[in-house]
N, C-alpha and C positions, 0 to 999 in steps of 0.2 A: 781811451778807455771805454768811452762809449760807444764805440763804433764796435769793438770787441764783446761789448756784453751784447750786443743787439746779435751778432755774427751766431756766438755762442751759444743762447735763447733761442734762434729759430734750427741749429743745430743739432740741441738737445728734443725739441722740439717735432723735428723729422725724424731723430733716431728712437726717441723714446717718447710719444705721446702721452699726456698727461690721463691717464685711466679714469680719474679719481674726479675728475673737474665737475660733473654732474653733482655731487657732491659739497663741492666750492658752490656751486649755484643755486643747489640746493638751503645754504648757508645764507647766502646772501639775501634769497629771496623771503625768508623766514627774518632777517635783518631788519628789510625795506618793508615789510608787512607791520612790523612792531610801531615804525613812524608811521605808515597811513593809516594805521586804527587807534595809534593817541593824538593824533595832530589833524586828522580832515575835519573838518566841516566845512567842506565843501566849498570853500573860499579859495583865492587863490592866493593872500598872503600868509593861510596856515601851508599851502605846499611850498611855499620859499622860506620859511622858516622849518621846517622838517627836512627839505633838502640841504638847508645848511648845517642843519643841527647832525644831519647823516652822513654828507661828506665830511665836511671840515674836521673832525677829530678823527679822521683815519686817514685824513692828508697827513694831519701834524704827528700824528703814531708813527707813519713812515717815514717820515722826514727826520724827528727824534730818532730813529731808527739808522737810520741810515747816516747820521751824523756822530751817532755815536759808535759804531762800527767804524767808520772810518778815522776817530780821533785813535782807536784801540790798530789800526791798520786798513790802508788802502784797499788791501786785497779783498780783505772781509765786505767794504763798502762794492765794492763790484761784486762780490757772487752774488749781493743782498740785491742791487740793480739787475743779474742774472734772474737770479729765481723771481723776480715779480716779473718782467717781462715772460720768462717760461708761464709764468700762470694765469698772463694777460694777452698775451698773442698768442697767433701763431695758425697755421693753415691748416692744420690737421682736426681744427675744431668744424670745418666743414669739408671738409677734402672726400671724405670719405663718403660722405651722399653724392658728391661731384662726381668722384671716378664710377661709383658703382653704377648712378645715371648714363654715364660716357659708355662702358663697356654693355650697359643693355643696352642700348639704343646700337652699338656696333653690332651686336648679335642677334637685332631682330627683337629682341624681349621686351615686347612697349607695356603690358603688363606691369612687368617689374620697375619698369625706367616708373611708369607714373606713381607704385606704390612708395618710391622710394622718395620723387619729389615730393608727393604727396607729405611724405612725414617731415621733411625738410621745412616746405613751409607753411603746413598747418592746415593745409587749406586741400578738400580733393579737388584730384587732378585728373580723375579716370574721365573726362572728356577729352583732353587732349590727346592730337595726334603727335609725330614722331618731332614733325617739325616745329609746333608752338611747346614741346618740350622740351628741345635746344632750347631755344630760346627764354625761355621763364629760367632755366638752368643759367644760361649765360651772364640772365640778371640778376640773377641770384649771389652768384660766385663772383662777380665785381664790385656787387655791396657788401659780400660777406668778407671779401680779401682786403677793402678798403677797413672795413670798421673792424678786424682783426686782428690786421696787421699794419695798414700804414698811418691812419691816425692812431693809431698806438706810438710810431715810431717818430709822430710827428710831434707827440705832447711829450715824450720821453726825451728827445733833443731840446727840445722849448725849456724842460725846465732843469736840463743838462749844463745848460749854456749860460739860465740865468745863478746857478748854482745852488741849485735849492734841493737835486738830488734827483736823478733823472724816473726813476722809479715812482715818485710822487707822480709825476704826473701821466706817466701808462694809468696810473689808478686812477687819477680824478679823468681823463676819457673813458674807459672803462664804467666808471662807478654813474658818470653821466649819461652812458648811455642803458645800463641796465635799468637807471632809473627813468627814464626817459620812455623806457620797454615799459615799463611796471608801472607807471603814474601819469605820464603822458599820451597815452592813448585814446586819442578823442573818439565821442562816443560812449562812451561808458560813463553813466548817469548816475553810479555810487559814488564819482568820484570827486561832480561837481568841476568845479573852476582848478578843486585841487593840484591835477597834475598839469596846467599852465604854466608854472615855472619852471619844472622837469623839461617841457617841450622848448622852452626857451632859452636855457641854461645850455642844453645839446646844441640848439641851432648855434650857438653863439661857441661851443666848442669844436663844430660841425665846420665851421665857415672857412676856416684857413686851412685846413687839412686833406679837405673834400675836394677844394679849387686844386692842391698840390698834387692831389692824386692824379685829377682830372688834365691836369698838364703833362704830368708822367708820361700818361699813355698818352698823348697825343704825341711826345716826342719820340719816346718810341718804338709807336704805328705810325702810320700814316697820319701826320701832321696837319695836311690841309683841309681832309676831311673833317677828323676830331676838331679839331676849330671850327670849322663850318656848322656843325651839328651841335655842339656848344652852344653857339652864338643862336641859330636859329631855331630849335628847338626843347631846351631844355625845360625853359620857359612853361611849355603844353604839358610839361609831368604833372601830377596831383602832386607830388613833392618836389619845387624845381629844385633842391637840394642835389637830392638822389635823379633828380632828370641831367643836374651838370654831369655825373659822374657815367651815368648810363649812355648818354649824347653821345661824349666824349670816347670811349670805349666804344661803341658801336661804332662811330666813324673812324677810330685808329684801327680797327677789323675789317670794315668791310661789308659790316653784318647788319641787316635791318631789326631790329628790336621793338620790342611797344607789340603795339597794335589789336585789337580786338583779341579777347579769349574767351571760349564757352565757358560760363561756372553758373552750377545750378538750373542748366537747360536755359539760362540766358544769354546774349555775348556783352561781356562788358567790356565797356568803351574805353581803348586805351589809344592813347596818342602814339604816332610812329617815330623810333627814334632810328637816325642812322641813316647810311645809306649802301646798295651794293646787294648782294644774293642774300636769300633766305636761309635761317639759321638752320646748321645740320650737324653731326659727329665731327664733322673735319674742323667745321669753327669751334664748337667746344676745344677742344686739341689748341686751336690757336688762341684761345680767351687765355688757357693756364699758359701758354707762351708769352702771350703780352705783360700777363700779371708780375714773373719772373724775371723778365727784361725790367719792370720797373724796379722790382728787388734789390737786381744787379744796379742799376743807375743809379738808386739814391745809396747802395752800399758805397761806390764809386764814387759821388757827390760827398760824403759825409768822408770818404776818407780822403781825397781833395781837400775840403775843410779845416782838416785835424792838421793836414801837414804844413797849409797856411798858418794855422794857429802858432804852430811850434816853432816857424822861419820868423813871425813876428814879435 
């Protein structure tokens, strides 16, 4: 059943993207805002008590939720696991800065390719040329398909399995990483020690998920490489987190990733991940190839599982 709500979710997903989601985040983030302006002073066990106080009762809303649908029928408990996955996953919540980047950079339009990355992620991009464009895009689109979609699907099975309602847990990934966006951002001097435990709570829901992804694509890309690059450079990221996942992906590609980019008439220093040709339209093409092939694998993996389960 859970292999079908996940199939389902990214199904509805592709065919019908969620319009309204800005909305949802808009909600949310008016939420998260309510706790850090009754609970900071700037300490860090007022943000481990506000993070608890913020998640924990919308875990147990949905878990009550989800148990009580399923005592009323099974089926209702899967749409309700359906519809949270539709509103917590899913590729289409970046896809569409990815393609539009892919198809200008096919057509010459570097203009347009950098306005687009540019709003993507936050940050201008109008020094970039064609080719540290690929690339910041490539980066982008394997952090963004990981924290989207497969540690989604990783917390959703976690607590699929331990029976607690697979829907619970899309939400507490989710909810830890918005927060973790919104309070954990080091650097910001309003917030104090406050968002410490937001950063700590993700690392610690980050750690199993991030490594599974990062093996995905090693299996299947190019294997020896994605190990190689793992192993020896993930390390040099400012986030070795997000440097497993990027390693790993650059060397199941091919593609060299990281490295120096102009911002603000300066070059900042970025470590090299990967190994093989410089990133260009053709590798973009093969990044949403590889992501896909993972799709396929743990759909394949998960339903392996399920048929173990029901011989046992």
């Amino acid at each position: 059943m859970s292999l079908l709500a996940l199939i389902v979710a990214l199904l509805l997903e592709q065919l019908h993207p969620l319009s309204s989601r800005k909305y949802l985040y808009g909600w949310l983030s008016g939420y998260v805002d309510f706790f850090q302006q009754n609970f900071n002073a700037g300490e860090h066990r007022h943000g481990k008590i506000a993070w608890l106080v913020a998640v924990l009762p919308l875990l147990a809303g949905v878990m009550a939720a989800y148990w009580l649908l399923y005592r009323v029928h099974p089926v209702f408990a899967w749409a309700f696991n359906v519809l949270v996955l539709y509103l917590t996953m899913g590729f289409r919540q970046f896809s569409h800065f990815f393609t539009g980047i892919h198809l200008a950079l096919r057509a010459g339009r570097l203009d347009e390719a950098r306005d687009l990355l540019s709003r993507w992620r936050g940050i201008p991009s109008h020094e970039l040329n064609a080719e540290e464009i690929a690339r910041v895009t490539i980066e982008q689109a394997l952090i963004a398909s990981h924290r989207n979609v497969f540690g989604v699907i990783v917390w959703f099975v976690l607590f699929s399995a331990l029976g607690l309602g697979g829907a619970a847990g899309a939400l507490l990934y989710r909810l830890g990483q918005f927060l973790r966006m919104h309070w954990g951002i080091e650097g910001r001097d309003e917030l104090g020690e406050f968002g410490g435990f937001a950063r700590k709570a993700f690392y610690a829901l980050e750690w199993l998920p991030i490594r599974l992804t990062a093996m995905t694509f090693a299996i299947v890309g190019n294997f020896e490489d994605a190990i190689y690059c793992w192993r020896t450079q993930a390390a040099s990221w400012p986030d070795p987190e997000a440097g497993i996942l990027l390693a790993s992906g650059a060397g199941a590609l091919g593609v060299r990733l990281g490295m120096p980019l102009p911002q603000g008439g300066v070059l900042e220093d970025r470590a090299e991940l990967g190994v093989g040709d410089d990133a260009d339209a053709d590798f973009m093409q093969s990044a949403i190839g590889l992501v896909w092939r993972s799709v396929v694998f743990w759909m394949i993996l998960l339903l392996l599982l399920s048929l173990a389960s029901l011989l046992t």
